[in-house]
N, C-alpha and C positions, 0 to 999 in steps of 0.2 A: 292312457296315463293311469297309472297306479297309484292310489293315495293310501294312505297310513295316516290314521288318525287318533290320538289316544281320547277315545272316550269316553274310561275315565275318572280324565282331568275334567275336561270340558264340562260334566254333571257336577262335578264335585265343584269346580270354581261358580260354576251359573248357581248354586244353592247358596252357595257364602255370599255370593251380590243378592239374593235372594233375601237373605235370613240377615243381612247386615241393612238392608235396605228398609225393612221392618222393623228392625230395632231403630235405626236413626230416628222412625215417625215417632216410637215410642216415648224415649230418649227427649225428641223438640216437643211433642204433646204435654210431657212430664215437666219440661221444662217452662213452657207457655202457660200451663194451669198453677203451677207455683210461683210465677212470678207476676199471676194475676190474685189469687187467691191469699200468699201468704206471703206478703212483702218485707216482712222480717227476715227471709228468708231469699232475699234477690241475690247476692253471690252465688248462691247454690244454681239458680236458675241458668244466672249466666254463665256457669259452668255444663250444666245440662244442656243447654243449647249450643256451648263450643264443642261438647261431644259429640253430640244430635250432627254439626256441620260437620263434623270429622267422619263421622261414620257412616253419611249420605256421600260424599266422596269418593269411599271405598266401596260403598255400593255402587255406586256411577259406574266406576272403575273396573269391577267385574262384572256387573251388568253390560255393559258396552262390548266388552271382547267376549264373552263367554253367554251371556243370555238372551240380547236382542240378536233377532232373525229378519232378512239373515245373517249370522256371524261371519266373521273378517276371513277365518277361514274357507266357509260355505260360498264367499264370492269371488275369491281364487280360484274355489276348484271349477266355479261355473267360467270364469274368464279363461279359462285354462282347458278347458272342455275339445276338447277337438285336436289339442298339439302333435304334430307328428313327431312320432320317433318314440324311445323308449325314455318317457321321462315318470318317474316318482317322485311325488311330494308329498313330504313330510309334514304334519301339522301336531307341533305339543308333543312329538315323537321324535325327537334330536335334541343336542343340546340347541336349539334357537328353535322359537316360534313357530315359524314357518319357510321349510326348506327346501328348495326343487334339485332335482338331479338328474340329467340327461343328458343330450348331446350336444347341448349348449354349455355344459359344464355344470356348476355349482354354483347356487343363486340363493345368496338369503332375500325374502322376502318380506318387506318393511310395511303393510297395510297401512293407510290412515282414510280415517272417516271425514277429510273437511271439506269443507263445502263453501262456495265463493272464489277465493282466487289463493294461486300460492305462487310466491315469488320469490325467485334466488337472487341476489342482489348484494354487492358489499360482502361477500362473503356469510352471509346471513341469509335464513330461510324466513318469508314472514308469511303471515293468512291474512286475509280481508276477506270483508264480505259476506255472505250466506244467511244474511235477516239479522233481528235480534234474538233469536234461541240462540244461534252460532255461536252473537256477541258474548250472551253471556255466557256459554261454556266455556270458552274464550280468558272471560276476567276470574275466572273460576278455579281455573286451570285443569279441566278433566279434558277437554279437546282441544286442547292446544298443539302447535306442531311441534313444538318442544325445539332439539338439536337431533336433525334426522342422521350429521354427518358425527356425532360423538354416538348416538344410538348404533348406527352401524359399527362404526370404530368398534365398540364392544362387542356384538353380535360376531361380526370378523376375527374378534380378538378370541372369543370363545369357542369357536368353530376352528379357528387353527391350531390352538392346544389341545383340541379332542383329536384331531387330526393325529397330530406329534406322538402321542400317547397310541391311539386305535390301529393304525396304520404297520405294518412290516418295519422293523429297522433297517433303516437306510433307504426309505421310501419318501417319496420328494412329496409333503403338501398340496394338493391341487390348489390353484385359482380358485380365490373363492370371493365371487363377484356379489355384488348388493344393487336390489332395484328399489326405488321408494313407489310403492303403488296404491292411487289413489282412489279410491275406492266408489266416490261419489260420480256418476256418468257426466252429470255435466260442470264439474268441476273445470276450472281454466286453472293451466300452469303455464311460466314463465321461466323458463331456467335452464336457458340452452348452454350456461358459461357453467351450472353447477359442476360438482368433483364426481357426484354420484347420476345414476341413468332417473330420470322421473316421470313417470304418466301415470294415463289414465287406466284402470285394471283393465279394460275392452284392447287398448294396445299391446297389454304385456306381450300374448301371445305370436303378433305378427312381429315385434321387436326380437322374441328369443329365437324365432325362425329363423330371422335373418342373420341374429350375430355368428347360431349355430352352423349357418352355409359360410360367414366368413373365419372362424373361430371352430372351426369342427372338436369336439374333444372326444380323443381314444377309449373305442370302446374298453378296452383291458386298463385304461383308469378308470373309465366309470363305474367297471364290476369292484376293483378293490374300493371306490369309494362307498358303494351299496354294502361292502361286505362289513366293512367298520360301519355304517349305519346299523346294518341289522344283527349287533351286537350291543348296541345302545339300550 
């Protein structure tokens, strides 16, 4: 397997979760010493402190996908370690995320970090579980599962006008299929009725083996799809 990796991105975003993550302490320190110290002055604090909470979020936020190790990417490519056949995947190198391409076809990949239990139900994805840190990531909303099936929607939706665009005129779009992969080993999922495919990242690989023995896709699409990639 071939990976492409822009990195970078990866350096440049892990420094902004860095250097945004320093300033938030700065920022609630500033904030906590002025609204101890000089209570004439308590709006100001409580302003400093909604900043302070604003700017440890976005540190979270790029710290989680770009600077804690191993990164979302780093444990794809190990999940993914061994696949037969001629597959490349794309990390921060396409337009989406993280992209696989091989004889399985075309696969955006959707990483999440949760941990405890994930369930499809109602039309609706939900979490439980995983302690109280989970919790409170959770009420927080930095790890949350969010809308896996509107996040794809986009991801699919952005992938196929690059497509439209990259592609030969009069050349037909590939399939372009979406896995949600979770990343946590002992994570439990429920969502045999879900629209989209979901596991554990340990099964990606024996899952895309297999769709690929049922689903073969043509070599000479998969080179035109590599060729509009590696113009990207």
């Amino acid at each position: 397997m071939k990976i492409i990796r822009n990195e970078k991105l990866i350096e440049r975003n892990s420094k902004i979760g860095q250097y945004t993550s320093l300033g938030a302490l700065v920022v609630l320190f500033g904030g906590m010493y002025i609204s101890f110290t000089k209570p004439e002055l308590f709006t100001w604090s409580i302003v400093a402190l909604l900043v302070g909470f604003i700017l440890t979020q976005i540190g979270m936020y790029f710290g989680n996908r770009w600077g804690r190790r191993p990164r979302p990417d780093e444990q794809l490519d190990a999940a993914l370690k061994g696949i037969p056949g001629e597959y490349t995947l794309y990390h921060y190198s396409s337009p989406v995320s993280h992209l696989l391409s091989g004889p399985a076809g075309v696969w955006v990949l959707l990483p999440y970090q949760q941990k405890g239990k994930v369930v499809y139900e109602k039309n609706r994805w939900k979490s439980s579980g995983g302690g109280f840190l989970q919790a409170y990531m959770r009420i927080f909303g930095q790890e949350g599962l969010g809308r896996p099936d509107v996040e794809a929607g986009s991801e699919v939706s952005t992938l196929d006008t690059f497509f439209k665009k990259a592609l030969p005129e009069g050349e037909i779009v590939p399939p372009i299929n979406v896995a949600l992969t979770f990343l946590d080993p002992n994570i439990e999922i429920e969502a045999a009725d879900a629209p989209l495919p979901a596991m554990q990242a340990k099964k990606l690989k024996d899952y895309l083996r297999k769709f690929a023995k049922e689903n073969p896709f043509p070599q000479i699409e998969l080179e035109k799809v590599r060729a509009a990639l590696a113009n990207e």
